[in-house]
N, CA and C of each residue as an Amber inpcrd file, in Angstrom:
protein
   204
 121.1790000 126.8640000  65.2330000 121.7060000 126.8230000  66.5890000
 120.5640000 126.8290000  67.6100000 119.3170000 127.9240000  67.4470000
 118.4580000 127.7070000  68.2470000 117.5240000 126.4860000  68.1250000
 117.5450000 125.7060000  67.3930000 116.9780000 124.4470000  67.3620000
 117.4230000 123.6510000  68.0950000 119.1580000 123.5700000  67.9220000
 120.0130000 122.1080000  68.4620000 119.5390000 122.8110000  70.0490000
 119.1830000 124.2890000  70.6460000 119.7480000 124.6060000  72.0030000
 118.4200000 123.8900000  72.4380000 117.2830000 124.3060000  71.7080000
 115.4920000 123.6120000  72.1220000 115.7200000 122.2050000  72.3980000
 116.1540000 121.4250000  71.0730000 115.9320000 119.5360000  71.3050000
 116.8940000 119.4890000  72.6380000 118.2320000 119.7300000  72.5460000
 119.2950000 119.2080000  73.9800000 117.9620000 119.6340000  74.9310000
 117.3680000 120.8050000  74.9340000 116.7850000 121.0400000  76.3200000
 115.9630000 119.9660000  76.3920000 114.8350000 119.4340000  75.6910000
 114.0590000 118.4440000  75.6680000 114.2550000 117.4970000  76.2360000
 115.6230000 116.9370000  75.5260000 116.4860000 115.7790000  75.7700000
 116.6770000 116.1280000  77.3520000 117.3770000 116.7950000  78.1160000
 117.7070000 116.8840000  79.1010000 116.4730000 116.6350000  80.3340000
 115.1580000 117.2510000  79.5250000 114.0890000 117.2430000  80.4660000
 113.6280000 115.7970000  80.5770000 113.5690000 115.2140000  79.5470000
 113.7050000 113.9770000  79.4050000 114.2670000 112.8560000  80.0620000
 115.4280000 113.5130000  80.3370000 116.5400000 112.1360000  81.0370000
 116.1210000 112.7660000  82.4960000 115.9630000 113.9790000  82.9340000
 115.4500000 114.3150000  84.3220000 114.6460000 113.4700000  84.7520000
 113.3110000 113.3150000  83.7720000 111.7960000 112.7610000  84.4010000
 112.1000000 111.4420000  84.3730000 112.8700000 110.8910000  83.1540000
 113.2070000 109.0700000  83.6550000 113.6910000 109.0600000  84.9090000
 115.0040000 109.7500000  85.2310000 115.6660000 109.7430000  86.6390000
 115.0740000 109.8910000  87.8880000 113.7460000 110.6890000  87.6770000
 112.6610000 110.9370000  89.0310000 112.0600000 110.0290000  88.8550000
 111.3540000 109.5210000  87.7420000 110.5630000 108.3680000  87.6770000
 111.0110000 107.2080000  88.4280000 112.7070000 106.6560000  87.9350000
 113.2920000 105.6120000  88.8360000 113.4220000 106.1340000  90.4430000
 113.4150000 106.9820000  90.5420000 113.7440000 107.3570000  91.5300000
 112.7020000 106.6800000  92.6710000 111.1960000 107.4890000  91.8520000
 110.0120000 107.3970000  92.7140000 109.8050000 106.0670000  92.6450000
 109.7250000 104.9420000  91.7450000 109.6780000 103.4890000  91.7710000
 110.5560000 102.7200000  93.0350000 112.0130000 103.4300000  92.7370000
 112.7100000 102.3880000  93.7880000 112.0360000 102.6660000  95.1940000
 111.7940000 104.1330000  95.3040000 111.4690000 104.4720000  96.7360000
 110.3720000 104.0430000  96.9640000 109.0650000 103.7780000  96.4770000
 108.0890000 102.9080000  96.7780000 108.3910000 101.6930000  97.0490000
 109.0570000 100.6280000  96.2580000 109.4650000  99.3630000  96.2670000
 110.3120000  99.4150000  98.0110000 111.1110000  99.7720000  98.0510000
 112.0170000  99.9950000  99.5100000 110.5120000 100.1380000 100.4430000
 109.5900000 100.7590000 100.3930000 108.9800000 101.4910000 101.4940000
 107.5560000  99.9640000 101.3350000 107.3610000  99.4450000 100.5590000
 106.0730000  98.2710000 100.4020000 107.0040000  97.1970000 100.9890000
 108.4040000  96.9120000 100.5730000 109.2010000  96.0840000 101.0150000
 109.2900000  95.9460000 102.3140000 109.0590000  96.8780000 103.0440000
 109.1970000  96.8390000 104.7930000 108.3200000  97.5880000 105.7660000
 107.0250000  97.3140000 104.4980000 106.0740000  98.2430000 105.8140000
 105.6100000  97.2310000 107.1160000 105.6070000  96.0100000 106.5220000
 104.5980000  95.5670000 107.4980000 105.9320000  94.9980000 108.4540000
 107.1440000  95.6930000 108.8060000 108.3300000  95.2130000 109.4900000
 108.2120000  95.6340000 110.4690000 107.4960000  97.3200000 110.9260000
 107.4910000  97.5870000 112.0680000 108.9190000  98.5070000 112.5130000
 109.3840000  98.6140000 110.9540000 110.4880000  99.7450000 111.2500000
 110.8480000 100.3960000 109.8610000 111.3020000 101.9260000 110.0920000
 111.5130000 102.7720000 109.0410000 112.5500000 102.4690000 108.2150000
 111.8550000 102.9430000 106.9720000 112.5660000 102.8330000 105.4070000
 112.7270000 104.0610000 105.3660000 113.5710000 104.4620000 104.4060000
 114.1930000 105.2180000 103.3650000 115.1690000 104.3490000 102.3520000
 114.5640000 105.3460000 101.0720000 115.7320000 105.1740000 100.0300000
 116.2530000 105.9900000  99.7810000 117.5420000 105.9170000  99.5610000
 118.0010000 107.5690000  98.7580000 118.9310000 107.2260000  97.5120000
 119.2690000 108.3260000  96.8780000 120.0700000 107.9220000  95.5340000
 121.6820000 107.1650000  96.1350000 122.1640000 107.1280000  96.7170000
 123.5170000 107.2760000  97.1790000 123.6100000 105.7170000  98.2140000
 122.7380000 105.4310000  98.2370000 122.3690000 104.3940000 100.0800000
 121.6210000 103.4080000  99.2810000 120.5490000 103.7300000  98.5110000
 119.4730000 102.7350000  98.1480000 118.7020000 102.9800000  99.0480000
 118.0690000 101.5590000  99.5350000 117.5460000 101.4110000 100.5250000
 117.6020000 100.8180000 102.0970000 117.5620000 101.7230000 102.8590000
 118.1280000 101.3700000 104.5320000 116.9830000 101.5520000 105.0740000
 116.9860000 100.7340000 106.5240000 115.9510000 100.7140000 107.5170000
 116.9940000 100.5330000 108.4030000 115.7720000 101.0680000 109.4530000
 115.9130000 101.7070000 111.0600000 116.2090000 100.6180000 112.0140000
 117.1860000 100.0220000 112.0530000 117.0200000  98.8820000 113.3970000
 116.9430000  99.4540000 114.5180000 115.6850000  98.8750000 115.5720000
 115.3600000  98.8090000 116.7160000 116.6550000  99.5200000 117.5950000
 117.6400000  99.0670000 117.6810000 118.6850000 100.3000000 118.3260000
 118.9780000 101.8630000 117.3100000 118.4800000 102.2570000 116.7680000
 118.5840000 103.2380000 115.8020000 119.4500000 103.1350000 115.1410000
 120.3350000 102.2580000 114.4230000 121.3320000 102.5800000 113.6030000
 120.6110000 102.9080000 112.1130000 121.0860000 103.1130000 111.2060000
 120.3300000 102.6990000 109.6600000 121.5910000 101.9080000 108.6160000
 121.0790000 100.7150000 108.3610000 121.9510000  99.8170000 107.5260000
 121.1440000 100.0850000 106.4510000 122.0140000  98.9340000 105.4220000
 121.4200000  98.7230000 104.1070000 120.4450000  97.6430000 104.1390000
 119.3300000  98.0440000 103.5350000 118.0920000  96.8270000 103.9200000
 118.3890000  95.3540000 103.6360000 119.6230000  95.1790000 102.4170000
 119.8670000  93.5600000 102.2450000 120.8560000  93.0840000 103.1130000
 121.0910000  94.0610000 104.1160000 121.8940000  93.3850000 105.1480000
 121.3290000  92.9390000 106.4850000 119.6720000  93.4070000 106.8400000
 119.5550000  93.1100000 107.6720000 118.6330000  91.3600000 107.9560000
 118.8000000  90.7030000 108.8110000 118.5330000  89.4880000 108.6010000
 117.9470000  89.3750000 109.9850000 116.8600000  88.3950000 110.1400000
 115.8420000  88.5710000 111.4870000 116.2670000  87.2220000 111.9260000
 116.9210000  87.1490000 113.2520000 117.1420000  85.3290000 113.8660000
 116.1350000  85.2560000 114.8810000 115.5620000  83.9720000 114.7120000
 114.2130000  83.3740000 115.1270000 115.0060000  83.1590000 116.7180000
């Protein structure tokens, strides 16, 4: 029993650090994706990734579209 309770823990620590790992990837990718835009990123687990339009709202970043 104290074996199976050690590996699950492992296992669990395991699926944690993949989950931060993606985590920290997407949130870089979102934040290189729109630095040189001139307006704020965030990602979060729940949203993805949103930026700051110039009137402050925060959308989802594949919605926003720039007309010339």
């Amino acid at each position: 029993m104290r074996a199976f309770l050690s590996e699950f823990a492992v296992l669990l620590a395991v699926i944690f650090a993949l989950l931060c790992a993606l985590a920290w990837v997407s949130s870089t990718a979102c934040s290189a994706k729109w630095i040189n835009s001139g307006m704020r990123s965030e990602w979060t687990p729940f949203a993805g990734c949103r930026i700051q339009t110039p009137d402050g709202k925060w959308i989802p970043a594949e919605s926003y579209r720039e007309m010339p």
